[in-house]
N, CA, C and O atoms as a GROMACS GRO file, in nm:
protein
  324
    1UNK      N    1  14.432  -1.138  -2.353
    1UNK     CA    2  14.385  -1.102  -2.219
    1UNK      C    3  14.235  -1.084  -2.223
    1UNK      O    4  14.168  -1.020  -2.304
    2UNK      N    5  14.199  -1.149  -2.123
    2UNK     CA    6  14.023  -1.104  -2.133
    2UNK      C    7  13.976  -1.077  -2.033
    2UNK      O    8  14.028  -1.121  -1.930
    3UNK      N    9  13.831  -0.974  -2.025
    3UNK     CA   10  13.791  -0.868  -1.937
    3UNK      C   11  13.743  -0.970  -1.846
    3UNK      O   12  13.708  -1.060  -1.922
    4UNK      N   13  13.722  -1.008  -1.731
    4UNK     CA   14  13.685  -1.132  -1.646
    4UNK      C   15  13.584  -1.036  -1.500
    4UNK      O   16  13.629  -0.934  -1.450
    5UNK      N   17  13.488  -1.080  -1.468
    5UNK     CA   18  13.371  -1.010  -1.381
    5UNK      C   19  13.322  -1.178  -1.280
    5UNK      O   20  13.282  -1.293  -1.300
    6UNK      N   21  13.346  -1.123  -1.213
    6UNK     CA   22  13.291  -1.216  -1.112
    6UNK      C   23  13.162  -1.227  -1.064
    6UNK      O   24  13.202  -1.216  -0.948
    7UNK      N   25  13.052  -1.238  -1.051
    7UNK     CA   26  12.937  -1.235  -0.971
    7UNK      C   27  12.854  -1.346  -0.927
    7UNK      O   28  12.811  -1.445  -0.988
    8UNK      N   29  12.840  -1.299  -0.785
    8UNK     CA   30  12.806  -1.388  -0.641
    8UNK      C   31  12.683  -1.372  -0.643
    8UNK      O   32  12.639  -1.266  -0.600
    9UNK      N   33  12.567  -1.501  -0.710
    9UNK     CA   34  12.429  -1.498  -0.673
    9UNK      C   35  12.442  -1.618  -0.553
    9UNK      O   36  12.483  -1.734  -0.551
   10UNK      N   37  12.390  -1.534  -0.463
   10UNK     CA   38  12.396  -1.660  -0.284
   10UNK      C   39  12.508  -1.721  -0.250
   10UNK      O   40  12.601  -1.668  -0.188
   11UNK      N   41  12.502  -1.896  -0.311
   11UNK     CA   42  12.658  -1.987  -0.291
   11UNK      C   43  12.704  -2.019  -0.369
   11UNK      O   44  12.785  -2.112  -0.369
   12UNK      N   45  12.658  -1.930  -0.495
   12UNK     CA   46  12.748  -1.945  -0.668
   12UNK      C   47  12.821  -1.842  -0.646
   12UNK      O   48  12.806  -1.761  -0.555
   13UNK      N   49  12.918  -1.842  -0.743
   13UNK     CA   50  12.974  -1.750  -0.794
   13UNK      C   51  13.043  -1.795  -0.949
   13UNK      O   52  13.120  -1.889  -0.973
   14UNK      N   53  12.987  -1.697  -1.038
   14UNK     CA   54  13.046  -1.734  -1.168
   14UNK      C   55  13.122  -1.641  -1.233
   14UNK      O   56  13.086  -1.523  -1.241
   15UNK      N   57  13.244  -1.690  -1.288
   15UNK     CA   58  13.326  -1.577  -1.344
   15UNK      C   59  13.290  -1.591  -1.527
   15UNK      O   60  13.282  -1.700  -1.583
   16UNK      N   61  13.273  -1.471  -1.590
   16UNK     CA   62  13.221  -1.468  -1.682
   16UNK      C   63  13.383  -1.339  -1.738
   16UNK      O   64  13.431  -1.243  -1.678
   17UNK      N   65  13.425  -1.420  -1.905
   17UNK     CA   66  13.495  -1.401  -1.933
   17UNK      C   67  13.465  -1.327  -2.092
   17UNK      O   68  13.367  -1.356  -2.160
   18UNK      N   69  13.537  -1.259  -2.120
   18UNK     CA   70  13.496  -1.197  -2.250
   18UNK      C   71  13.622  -1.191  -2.380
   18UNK      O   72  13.744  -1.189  -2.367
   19UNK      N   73  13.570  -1.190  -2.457
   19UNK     CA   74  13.710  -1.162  -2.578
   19UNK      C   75  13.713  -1.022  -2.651
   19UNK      O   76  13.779  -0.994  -2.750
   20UNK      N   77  13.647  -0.960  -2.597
   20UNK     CA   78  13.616  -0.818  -2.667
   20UNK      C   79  13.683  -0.740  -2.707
   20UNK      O   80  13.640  -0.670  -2.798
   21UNK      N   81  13.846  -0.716  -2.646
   21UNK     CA   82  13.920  -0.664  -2.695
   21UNK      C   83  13.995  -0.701  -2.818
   21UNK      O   84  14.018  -0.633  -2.918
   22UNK      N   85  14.042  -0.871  -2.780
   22UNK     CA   86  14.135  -0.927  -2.897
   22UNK      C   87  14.035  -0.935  -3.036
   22UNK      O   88  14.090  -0.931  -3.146
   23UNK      N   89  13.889  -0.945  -3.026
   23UNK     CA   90  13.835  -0.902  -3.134
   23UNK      C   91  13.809  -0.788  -3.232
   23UNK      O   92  13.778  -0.768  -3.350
   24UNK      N   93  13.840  -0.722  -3.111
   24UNK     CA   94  13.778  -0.548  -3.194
   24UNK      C   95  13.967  -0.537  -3.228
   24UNK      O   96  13.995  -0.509  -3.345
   25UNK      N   97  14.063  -0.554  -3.150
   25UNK     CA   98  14.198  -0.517  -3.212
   25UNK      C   99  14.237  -0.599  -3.324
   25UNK      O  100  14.328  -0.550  -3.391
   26UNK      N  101  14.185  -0.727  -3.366
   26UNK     CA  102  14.185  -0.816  -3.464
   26UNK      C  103  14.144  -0.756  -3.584
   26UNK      O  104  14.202  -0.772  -3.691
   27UNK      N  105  14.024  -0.673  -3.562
   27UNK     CA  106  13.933  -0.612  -3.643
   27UNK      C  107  14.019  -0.446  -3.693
   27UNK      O  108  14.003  -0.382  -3.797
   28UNK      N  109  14.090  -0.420  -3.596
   28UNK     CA  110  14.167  -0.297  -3.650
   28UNK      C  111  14.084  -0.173  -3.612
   28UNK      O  112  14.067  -0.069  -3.676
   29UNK      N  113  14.040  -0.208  -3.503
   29UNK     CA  114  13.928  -0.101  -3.469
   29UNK      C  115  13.936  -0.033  -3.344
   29UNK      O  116  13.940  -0.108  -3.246
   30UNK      N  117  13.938   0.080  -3.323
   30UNK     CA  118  13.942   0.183  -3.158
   30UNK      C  119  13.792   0.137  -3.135
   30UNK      O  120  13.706   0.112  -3.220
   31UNK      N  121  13.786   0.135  -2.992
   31UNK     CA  122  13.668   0.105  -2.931
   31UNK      C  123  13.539   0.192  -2.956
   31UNK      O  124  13.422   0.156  -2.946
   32UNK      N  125  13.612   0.366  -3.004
   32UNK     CA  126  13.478   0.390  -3.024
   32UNK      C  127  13.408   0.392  -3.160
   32UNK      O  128  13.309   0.452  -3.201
   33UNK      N  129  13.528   0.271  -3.240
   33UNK     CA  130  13.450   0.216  -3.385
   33UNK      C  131  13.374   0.134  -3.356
   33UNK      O  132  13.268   0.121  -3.417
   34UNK      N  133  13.403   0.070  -3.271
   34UNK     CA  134  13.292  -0.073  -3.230
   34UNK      C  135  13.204  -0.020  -3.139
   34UNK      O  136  13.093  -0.071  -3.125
   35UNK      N  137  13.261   0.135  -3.034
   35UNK     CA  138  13.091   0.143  -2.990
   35UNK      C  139  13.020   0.190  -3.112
   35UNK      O  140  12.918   0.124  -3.130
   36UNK      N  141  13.038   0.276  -3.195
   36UNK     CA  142  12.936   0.337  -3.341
   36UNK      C  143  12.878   0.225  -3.402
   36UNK      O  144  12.765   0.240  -3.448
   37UNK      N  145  12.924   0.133  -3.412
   37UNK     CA  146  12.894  -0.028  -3.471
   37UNK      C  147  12.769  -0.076  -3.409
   37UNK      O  148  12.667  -0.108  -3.471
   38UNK      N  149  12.784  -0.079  -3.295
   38UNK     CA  150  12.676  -0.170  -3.210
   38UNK      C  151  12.570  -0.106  -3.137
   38UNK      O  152  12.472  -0.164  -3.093
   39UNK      N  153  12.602   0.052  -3.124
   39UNK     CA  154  12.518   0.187  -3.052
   39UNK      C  155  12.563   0.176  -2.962
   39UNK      O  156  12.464   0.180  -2.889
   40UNK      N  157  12.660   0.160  -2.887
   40UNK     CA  158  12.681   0.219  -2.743
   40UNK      C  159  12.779   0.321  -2.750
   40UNK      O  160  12.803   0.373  -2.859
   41UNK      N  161  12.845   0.360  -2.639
   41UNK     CA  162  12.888   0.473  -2.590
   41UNK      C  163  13.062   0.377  -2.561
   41UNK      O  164  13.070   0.263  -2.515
   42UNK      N  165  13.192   0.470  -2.607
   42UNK     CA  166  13.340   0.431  -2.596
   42UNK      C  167  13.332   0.369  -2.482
   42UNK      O  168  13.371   0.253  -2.475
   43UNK      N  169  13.289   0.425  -2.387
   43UNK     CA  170  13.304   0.382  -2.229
   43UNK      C  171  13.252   0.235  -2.166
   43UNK      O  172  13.297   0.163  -2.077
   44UNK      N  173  13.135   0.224  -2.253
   44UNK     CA  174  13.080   0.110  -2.247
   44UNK      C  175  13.140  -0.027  -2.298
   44UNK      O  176  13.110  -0.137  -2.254
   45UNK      N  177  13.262   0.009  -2.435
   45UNK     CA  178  13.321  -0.104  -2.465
   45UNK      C  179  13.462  -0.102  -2.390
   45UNK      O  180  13.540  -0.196  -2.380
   46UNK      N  181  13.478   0.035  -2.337
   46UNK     CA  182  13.627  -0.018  -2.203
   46UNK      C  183  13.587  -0.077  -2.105
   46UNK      O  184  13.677  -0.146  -2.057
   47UNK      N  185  13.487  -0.084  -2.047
   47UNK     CA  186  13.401  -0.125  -1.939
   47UNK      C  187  13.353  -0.226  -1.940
   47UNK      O  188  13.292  -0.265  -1.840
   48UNK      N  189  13.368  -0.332  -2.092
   48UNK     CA  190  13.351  -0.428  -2.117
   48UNK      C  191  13.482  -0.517  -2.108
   48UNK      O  192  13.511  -0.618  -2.044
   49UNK      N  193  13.538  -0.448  -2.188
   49UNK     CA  194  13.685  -0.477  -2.190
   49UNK      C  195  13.770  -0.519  -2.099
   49UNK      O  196  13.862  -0.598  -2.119
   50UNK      N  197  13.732  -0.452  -1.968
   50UNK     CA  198  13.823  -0.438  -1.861
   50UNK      C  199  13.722  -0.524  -1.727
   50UNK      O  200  13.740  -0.521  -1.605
   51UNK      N  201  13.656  -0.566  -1.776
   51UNK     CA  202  13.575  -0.707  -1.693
   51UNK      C  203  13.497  -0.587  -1.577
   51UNK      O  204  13.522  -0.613  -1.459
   52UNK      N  205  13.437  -0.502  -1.592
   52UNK     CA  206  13.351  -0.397  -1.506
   52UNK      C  207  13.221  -0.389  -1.514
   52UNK      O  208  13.141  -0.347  -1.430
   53UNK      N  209  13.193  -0.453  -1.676
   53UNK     CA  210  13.070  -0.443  -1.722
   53UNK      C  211  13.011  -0.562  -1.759
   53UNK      O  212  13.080  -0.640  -1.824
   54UNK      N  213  12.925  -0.585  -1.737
   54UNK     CA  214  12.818  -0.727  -1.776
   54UNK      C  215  12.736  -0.706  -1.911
   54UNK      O  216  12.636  -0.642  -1.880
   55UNK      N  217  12.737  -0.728  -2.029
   55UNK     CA  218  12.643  -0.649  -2.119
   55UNK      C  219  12.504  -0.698  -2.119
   55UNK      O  220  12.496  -0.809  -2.066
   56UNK      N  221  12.386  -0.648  -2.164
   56UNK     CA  222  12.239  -0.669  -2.187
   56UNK      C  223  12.251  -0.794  -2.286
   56UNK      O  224  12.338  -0.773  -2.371
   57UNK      N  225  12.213  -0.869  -2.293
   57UNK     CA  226  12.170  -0.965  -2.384
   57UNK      C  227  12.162  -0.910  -2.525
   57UNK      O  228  12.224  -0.970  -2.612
   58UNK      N  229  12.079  -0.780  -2.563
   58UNK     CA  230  12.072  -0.752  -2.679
   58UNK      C  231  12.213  -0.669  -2.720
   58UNK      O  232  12.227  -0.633  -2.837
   59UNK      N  233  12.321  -0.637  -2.615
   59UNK     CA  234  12.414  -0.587  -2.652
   59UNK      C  235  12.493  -0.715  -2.658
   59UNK      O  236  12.535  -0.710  -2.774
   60UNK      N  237  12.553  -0.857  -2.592
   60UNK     CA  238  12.596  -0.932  -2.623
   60UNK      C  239  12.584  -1.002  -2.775
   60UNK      O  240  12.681  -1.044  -2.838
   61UNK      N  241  12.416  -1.005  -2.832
   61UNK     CA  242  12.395  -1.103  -2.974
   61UNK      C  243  12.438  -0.978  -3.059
   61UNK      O  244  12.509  -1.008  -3.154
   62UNK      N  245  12.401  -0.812  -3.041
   62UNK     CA  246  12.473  -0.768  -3.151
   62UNK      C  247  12.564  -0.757  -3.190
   62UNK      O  248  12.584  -0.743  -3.310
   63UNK      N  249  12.715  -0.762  -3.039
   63UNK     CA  250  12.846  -0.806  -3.047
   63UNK      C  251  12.884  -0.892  -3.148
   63UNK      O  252  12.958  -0.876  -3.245
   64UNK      N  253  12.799  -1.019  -3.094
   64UNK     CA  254  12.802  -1.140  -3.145
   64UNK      C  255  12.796  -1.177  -3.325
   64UNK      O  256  12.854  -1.249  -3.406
   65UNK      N  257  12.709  -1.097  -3.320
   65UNK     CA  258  12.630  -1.062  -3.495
   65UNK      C  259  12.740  -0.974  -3.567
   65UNK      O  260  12.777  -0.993  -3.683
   66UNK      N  261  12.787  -0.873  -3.479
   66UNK     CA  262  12.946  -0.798  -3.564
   66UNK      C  263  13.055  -0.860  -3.557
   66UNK      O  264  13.149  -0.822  -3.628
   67UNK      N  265  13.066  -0.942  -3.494
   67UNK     CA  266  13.190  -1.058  -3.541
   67UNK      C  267  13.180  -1.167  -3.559
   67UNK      O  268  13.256  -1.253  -3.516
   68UNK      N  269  13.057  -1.190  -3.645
   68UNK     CA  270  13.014  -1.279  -3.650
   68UNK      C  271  13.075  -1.416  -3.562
   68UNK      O  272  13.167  -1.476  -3.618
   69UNK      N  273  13.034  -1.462  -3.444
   69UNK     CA  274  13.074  -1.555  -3.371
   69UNK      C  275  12.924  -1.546  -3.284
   69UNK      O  276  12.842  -1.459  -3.255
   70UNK      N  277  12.947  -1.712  -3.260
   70UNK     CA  278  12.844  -1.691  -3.115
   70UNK      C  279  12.853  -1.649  -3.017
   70UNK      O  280  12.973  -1.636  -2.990
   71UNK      N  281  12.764  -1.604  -2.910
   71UNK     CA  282  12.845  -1.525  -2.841
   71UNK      C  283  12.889  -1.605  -2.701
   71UNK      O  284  12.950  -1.551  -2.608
   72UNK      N  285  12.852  -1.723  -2.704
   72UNK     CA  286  12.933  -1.844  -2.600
   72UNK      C  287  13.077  -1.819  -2.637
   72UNK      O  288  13.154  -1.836  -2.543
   73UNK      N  289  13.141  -1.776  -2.772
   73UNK     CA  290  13.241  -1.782  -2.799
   73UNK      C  291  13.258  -1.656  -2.761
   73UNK      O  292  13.365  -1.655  -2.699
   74UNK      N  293  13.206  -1.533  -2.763
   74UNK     CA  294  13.292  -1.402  -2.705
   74UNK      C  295  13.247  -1.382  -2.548
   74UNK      O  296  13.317  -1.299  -2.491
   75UNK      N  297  13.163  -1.431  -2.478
   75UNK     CA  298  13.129  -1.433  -2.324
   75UNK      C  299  13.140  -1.568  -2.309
   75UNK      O  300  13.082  -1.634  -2.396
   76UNK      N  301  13.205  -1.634  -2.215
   76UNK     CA  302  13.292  -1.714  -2.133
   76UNK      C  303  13.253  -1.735  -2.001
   76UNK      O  304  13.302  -1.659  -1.918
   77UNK      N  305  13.165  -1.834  -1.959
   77UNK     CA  306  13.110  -1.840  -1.812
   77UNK      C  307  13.104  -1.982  -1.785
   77UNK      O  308  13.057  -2.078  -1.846
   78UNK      N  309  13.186  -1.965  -1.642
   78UNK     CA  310  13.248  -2.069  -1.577
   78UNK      C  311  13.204  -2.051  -1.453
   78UNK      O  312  13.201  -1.939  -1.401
   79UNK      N  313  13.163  -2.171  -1.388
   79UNK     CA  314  13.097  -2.177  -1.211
   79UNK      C  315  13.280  -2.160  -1.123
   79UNK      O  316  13.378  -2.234  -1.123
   80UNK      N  317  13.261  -2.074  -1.081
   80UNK     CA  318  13.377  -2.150  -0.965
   80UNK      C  319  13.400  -2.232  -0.865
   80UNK      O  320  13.314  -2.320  -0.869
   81UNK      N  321  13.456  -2.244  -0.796
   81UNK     CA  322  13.447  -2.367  -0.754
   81UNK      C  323  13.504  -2.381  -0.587
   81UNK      O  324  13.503  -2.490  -0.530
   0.00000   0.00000   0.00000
């Protein structure tokens, strides 16, 4: 299941998809191991999780850098249509 966020710039709209959970549960980890991991706050990786939150760029590559993957592969963005 992945956290999915929609956002409407003008006559786009792109849904941007995440893997954040099946990674960090892959990893054997409560969220607030992976927030201590990356510096954020528990809330911030449910909020990711649950498609509410958009992350900063520098919070996406350090994601990216702790599981090791790119992070095209853990954020997921698709135009709709």
């Amino acid at each position: 299941m992945y956290g999915t966020l929609y956002i409407v710039l003008g006559d786009d709209a792109l849904k941007i998809q995440n893997s954040v959970r099946e990674l960090r549960t892959h990893a054997e980890l409560t969220q607030e191991d992976l927030a201590a991991k990356v510096g954020v706050t528990r809330v911030t990786i449910n909020c990711l999780e649950r498609g509410v939150y958009l992350p900063s760029l520098a919070l996406a590559i350090k994601l990216a850098r702790f599981f090791r993957r790119p992070v095209e592969e853990i954020f997921i963005m698709e135009e709709k249509q």
